[in-house]
C-alpha positions as CSV (number, residue, x, y, z in Angstrom):
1,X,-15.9,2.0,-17.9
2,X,-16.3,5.4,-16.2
3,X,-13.1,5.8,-13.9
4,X,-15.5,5.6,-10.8
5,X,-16.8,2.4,-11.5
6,X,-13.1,1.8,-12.5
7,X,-11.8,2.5,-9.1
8,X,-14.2,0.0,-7.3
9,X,-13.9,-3.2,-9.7
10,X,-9.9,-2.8,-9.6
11,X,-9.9,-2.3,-5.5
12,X,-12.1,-5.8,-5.3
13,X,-9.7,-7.7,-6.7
14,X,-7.2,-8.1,-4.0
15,X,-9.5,-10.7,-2.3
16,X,-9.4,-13.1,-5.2
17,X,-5.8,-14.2,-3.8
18,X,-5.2,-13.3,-0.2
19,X,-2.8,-15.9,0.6
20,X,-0.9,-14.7,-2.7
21,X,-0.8,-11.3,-1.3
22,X,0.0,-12.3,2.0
23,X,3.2,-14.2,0.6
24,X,4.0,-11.9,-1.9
25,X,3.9,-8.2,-1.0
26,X,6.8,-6.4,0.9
27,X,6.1,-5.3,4.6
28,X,7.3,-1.3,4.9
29,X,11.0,-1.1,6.3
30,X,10.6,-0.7,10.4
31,X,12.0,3.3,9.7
32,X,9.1,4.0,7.9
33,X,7.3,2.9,11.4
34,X,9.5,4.7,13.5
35,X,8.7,8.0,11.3
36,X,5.7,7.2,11.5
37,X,5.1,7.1,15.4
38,X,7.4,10.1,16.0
39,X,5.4,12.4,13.6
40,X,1.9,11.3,14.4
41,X,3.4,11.1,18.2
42,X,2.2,8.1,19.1
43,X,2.9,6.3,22.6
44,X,1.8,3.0,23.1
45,X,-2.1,3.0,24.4
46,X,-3.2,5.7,21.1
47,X,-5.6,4.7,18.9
48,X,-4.8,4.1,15.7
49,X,-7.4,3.5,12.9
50,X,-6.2,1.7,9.6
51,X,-7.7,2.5,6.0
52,X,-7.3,-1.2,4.2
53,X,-5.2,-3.6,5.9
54,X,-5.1,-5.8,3.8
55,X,-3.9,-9.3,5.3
56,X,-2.1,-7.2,8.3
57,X,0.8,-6.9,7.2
58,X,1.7,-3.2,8.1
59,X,-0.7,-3.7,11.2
60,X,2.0,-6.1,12.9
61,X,3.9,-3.7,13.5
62,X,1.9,-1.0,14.6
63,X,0.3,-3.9,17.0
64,X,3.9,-4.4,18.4
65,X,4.3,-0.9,19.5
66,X,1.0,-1.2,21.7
67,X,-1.4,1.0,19.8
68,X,-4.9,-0.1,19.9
69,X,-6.2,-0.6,16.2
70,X,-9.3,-0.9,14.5
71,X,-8.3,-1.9,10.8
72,X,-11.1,-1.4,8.6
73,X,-10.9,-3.9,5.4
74,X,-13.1,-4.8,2.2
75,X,-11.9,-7.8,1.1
76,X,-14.1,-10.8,3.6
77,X,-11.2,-13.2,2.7
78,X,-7.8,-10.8,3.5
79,X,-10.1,-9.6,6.4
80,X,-10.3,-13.1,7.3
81,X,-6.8,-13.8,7.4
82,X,-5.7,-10.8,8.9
83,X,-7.7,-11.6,12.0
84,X,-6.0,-15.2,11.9
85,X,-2.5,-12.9,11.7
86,X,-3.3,-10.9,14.3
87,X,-4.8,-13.2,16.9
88,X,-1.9,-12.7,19.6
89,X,-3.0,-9.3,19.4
90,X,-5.9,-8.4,21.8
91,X,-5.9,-4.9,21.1
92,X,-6.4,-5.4,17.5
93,X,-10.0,-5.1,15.3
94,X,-10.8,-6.0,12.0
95,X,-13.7,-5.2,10.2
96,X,-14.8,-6.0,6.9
97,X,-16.0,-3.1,5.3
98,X,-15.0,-0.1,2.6
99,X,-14.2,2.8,4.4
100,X,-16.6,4.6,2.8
101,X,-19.6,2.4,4.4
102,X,-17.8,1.8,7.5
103,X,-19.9,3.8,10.6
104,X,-17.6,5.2,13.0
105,X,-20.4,5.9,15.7
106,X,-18.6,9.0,16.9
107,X,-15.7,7.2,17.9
108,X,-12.4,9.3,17.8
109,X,-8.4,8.0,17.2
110,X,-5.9,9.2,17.4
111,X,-4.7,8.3,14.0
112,X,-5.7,7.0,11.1
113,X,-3.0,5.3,8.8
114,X,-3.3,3.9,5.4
115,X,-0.2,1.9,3.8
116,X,-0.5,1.3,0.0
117,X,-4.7,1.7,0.5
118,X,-5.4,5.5,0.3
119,X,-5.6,6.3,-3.2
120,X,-8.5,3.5,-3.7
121,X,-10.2,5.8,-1.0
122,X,-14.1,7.6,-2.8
123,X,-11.6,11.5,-3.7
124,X,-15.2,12.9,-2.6
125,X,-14.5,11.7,0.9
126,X,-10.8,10.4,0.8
127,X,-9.2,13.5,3.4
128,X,-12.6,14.8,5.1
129,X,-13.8,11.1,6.2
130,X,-10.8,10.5,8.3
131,X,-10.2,14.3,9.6
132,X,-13.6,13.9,11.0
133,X,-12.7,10.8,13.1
134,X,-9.4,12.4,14.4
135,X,-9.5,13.4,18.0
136,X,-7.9,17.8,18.0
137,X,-4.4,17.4,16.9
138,X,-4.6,14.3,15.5
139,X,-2.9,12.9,12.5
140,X,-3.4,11.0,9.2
141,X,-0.4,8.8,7.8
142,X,-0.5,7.6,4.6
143,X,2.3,5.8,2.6
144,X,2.5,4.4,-0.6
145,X,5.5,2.5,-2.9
146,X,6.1,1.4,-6.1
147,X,9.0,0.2,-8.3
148,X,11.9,3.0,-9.2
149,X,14.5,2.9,-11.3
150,X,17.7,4.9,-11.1
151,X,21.5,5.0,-12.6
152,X,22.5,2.0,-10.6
153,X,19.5,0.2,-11.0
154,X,20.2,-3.8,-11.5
155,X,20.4,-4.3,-15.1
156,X,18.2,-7.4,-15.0
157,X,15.9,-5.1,-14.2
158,X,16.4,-2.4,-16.4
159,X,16.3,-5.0,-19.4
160,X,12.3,-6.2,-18.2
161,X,10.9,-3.1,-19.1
162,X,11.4,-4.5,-23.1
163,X,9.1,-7.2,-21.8
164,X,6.5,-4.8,-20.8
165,X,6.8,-2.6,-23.7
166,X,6.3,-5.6,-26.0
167,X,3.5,-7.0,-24.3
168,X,1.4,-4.7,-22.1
169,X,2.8,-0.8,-23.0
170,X,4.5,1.4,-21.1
171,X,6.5,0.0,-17.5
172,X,5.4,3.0,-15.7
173,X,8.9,3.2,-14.0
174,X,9.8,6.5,-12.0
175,X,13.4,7.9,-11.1
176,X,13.5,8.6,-7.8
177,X,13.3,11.9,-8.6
178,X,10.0,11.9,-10.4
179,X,8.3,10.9,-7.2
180,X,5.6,13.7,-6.9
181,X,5.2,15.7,-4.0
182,X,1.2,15.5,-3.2
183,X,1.6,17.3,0.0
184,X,-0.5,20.2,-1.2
185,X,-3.7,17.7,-1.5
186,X,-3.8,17.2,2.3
187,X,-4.0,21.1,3.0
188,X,-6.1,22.1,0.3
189,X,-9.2,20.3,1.2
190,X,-9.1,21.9,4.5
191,X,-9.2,19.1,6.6
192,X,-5.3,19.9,7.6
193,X,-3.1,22.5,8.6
194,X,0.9,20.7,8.1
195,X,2.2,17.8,6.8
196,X,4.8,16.0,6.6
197,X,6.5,13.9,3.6
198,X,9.7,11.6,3.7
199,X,10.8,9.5,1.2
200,X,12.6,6.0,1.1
201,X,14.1,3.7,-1.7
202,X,15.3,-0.1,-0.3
203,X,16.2,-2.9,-3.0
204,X,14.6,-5.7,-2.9
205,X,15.7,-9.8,-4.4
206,X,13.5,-11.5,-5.8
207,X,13.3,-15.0,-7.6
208,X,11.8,-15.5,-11.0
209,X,8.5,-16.9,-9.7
210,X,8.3,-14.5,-6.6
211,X,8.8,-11.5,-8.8
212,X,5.7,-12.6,-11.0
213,X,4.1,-13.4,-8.3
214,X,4.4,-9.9,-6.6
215,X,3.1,-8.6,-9.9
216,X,-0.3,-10.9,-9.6
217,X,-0.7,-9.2,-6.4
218,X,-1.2,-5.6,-8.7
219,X,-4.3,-4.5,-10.0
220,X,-2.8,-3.5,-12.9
221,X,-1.7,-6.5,-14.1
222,X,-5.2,-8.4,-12.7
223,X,-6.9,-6.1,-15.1
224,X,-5.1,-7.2,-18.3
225,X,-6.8,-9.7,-20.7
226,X,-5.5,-13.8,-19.2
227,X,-4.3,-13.9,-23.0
228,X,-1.7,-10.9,-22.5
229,X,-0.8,-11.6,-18.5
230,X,0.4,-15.2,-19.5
231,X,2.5,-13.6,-22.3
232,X,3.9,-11.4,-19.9
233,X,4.8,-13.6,-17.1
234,X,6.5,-16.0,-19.3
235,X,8.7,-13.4,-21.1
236,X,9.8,-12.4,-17.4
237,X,10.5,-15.4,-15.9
238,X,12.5,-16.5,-19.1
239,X,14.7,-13.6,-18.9
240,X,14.9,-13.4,-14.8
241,X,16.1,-17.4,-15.7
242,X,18.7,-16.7,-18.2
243,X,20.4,-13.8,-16.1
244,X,20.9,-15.8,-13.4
245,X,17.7,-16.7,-11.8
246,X,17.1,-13.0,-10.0
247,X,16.2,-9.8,-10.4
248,X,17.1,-6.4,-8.1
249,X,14.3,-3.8,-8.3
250,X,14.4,-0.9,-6.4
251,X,11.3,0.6,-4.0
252,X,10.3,4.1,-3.9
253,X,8.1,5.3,-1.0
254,X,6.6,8.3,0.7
255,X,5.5,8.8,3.6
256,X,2.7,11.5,4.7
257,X,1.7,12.3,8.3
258,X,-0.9,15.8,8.1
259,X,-2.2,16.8,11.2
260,X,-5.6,18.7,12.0
């Protein structure tokens, strides 16, 4: 399948278990929202547009400072409960759309923020859509995470990438210091003139089941034959069990904020 094509079957298949997601996924420590504000300078009353909400989980909190949000989302279903989540929250839209489709009708923000969403963004229109929404001076955050591992990683952990390996390849894990710098990207399209990056690692515990459970959540792992993902699940929980239930992985994050 051309990697295009690729792109657009994988970034569908969030909606297949939104209440899964909902449960499963980790919110963004509340630093990475205070970074956040103070880079973009946000005050409450800006208007903040969000690439892929998903079920609203990053737009609680952004709702909580008292920005007014418009969160753009492709999935009907996490659309769906996203608006149930954020009900308490007058100043808060959701849409169901791709950002790509989505019509701004010359509307302006002052930021637009994507947590975990951007890189399923069209590349054609991924950094020139959003500058061209952004009121002078405005700002794009974008933040993403994944699993590291490190020196002190939990060893539970460490021993699941022979799980992986056996089953579905390569764990894709990352030292800390591995995480790559893609601050370049934002300038060289010309849509911005500085950015930003900050990093973050938090550990995180997770049960047997909620650990596979976070990992049905992944495309990735959605896009492996049912044969192989059962395979893989069971080999996990089985070794999560016999080392004492849980498992310790680490998150690696980066924060972007670019301004126009």
């Amino acid at each position: 399948m051309p990697e295009d094509a690729r792109l657009h079957v994988l970034r569908a298949t969030f909606d297949q278990g939104a209440e899964g997601y909902d449960d499963a996924r980790p919110v963004a420590p509340r630093e990475v929202f205070d970074d956040l504000v103070e880079l973009a300078r946000l005050a409450p009353g800006s208007r903040v547009l969000e690439i892929g909400c998903g079920t609203g989980q990053a737009t609680r909190p952004l709702a909580e400072r008292g920005f007014s949000i418009l969160a753009v989302e492709l999935g009907a279903n996490l659309a769906e409960l996203a608006r149930h989540k954020l009900a308490a929250y007058p100043g808060v839209e959701v849409v169901t759309s791709s950002f790509e489709d989505w019509d701004p009708s010359g509307e302006l923000f002052d930021a637009v923020v994507s947590f975990n969403a951007f890189h399923w963004i069209d590349p054609d229109i991924r950094f020139s859509k959003p500058a061209s929404v952004l009121k002078p001076g405005g700002s794009l955050g974008v933040f993403g995470s994944g699993f590291v591992v490190h020196d002190g990683s939990d060893p539970t952990w460490v021993a699941l990438a022979e799980d992986y390996e056996a089953v579905s390849g390569d764990p894709r894990r990352l030292h800390p210091n591995q995480m790559r710098d893609r601050s370049d990207e934002f300038v060289e399209r010309g849509c911005f003139s500085t950015v930003v990056r900050r990093t973050y690692l938090w550990d995180a515990t997770y049960s047997a089941a909620g650990y596979v459970a976070l990992l049905a959540t992944h495309s990735r792992y959605r896009a492996l034959a049912d044969r192989v993902r059962r395979e893989l699940f069971t080999r996990l929980l089985h070794r999560i069990e016999a080392n004492g239930g849980v498992v310790r992985p680490t998150w690696g994050a980066v924060l972007y904020v670019a301004r126009t």
